[in-house]
N, C-alpha and C positions, 0 to 999 in steps of 0.2 A: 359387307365389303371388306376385303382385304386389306392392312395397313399398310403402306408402304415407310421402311425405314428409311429415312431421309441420307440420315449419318451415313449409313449401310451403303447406301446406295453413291453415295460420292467419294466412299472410300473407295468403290468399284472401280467407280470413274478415273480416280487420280493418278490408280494402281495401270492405266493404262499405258502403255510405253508410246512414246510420242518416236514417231517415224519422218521425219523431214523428205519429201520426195518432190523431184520437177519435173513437167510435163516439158516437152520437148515437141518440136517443130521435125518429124523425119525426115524432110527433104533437105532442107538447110540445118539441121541440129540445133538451132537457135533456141534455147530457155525461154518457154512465153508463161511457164505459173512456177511459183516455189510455196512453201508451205506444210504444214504439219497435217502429219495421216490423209493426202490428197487419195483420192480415188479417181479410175477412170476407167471405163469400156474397151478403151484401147490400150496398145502396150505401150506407146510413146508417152512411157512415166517412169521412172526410175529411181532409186533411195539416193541421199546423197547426206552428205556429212553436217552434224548440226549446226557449225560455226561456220561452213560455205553457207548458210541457210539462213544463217541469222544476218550476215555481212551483205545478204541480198535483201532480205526481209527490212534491213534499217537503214538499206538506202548506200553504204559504203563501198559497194560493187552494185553499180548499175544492171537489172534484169536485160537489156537491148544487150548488152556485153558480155554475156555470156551464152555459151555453144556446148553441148558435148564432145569431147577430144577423144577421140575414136583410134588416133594414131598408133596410142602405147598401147592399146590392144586392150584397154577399160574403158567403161564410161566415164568421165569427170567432168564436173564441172570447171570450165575456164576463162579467163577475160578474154575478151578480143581486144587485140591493141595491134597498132598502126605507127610506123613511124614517119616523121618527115625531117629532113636536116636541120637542127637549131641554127645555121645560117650554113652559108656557102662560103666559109675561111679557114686555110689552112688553119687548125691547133696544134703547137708540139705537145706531146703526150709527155709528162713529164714520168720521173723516177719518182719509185715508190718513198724511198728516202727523205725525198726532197717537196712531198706529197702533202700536203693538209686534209686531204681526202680520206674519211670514214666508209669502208665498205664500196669500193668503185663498183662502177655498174661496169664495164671491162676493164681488163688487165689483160698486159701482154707479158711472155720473156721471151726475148732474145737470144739463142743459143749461141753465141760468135762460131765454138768447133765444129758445130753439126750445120750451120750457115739454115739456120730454121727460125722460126717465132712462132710459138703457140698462142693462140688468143685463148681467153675464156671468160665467160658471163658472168657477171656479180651473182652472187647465191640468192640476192632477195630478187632476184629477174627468174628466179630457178636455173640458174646456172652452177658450176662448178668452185667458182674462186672466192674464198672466205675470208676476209681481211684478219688477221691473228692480232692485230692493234686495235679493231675497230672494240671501245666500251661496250656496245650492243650491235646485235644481229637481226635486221628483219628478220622475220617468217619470208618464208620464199613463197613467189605466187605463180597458180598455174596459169601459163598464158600464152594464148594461141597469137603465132606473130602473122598479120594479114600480110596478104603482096608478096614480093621478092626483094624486100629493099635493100638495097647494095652496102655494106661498111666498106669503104675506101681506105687505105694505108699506104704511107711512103715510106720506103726507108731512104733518109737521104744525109748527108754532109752533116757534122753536127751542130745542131743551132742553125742552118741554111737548107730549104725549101728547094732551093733553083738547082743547086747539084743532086739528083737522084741515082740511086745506087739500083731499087728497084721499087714496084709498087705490085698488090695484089687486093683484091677484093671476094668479099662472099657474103651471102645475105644473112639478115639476120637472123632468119628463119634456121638455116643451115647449123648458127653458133649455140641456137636454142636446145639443138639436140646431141650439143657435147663440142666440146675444144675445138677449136678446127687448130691444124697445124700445118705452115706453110716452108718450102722450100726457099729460100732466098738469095740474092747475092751480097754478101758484107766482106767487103775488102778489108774492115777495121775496125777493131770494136769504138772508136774514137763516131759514133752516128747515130739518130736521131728517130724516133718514130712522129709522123704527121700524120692527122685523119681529120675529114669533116663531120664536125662531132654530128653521131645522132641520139645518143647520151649526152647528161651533163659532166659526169666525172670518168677520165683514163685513167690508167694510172700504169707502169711498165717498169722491167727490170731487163739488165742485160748480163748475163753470165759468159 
C-alpha cells in the first residue's frame, strides 16, 4: 500500500487560493449563501471580494441586506437600506463653519450668482462630498436606496421657516447616483437652508 505524505499533502491544501463567492436569489437578486470556494450547478453564484465576505460572514452586514446591484453595469454586492424621517420638524441646516459635524452625511452650496444649490452625499453613504477637516474617513458603502423617498428643502428668510423664497425635492435614490443640482430663487444671499432630516448630520455653505 502506498504512503500517503501527510505534510505533502496539506501543503497541497493550503497552497489553495481561497475564492469567496455568493449564491444569489435571480429573480429578486437577494444574497441567500456567501462563503469560501462555494460551488453550484447553477449560474446564480458569482466571486465577490474578501472583506464584503467576511463583513457577511461575521455578522456586520446582515445576509437578508444584501442584493446584487446590477445598475452600474457589475455584479456587487450591496446593502439594502431604507429611509424613514428622524421626525417631522423643520431643521435649519447649519454652515459648515459653524458645524461640529465630522464627515456629514449631506452637504449643500449655495451658489447666490448662478441662483442654484448643489446637494451631495456624505462619501461613507458612497456619495461625492469629503469633509477635508474630518480626523478620519469611513470606507464608503455600497448601498442600494429602497422606495423613492423624498429629501425635502426650503430655502427661506434667514433663521425664519414662515418666509419661503423657494422649496425643491428629490429622492434619495436619485442623490445616490451623483450631485443633484437645482435651479432656485434667492433674492439675497442674507437665507437659510431647512429640511426634514432623514439623515442625522447637514451641514451647507453659501458662496
Amino acid at each position: 500500500m502506498e504512503e500517503i505524505d501527510l505534510l505533502k499533502l496539506w501543503e497541497d491544501i493550503e497552497d489553495i487560493p481561497v475564492q469567496y463567492r455568493a449564491v444569489y436569489d435571480p429573480e429578486t437578486l437577494r444574497v441567500v449563501k456567501v462563503g469560501p470556494n462555494i460551488t453550484s450547478e447553477n449560474d446564480d453564484i458569482i466571486d465577490i471580494e474578501e472583506d464584503i465576505a467576511v463583513r457577511i460572514l461575521e455578522g456586520e452586514v446582515r445576509i437578508n441586506n444584501c442584493f446584487l446591484d446590477i445598475d452600474s453595469g457589475k455584479l456587487e454586492i450591496a446593502e439594502n437600506h431604507s429611509l424613514n424621517k428622524i421626525d417631522d420638524v423643520l431643521h435649519r441646516i447649519p454652515k459648515t463653519f459653524w458645524s461640529d459635524y465630522e464627515n456629514a452625511d449631506v452637504y449643500a452650496t449655495i451658489n447666490i450668482e448662478k441662483r442654484s444649490v448643489e446637494v451631495m452625499l456624505g462619501y461613507q453613504w458612497g456619495g461625492n462630498y469629503v469633509d477635508e477637516k474630518a480626523t478620519s474617513i469611513a470606507k464608503p458603502r455600497k448601498i442600494f436606496w429602497q422606495g423613492e423617498t423624498e429629501m425635502e428643502f426650503l430655502v427661506t428668510e434667514l433663521n425664519d421657516p414662515n418666509i419661503i423664497y423657494d422649496k425643491f425635492s428629490f429622492s434619495v435614490k436619485e442623490l445616490s447616483k451623483g450631485n443633484v443640482i437645482q435651479k432656485i430663487n434667492v433674492p439675497h444671499k442674507d437665507i437659510s437652508l431647512y429640511t426634514r432630516r432623514l439623515f442625522k448630520k447637514y451641514t451647507m455653505d453659501i458662496l
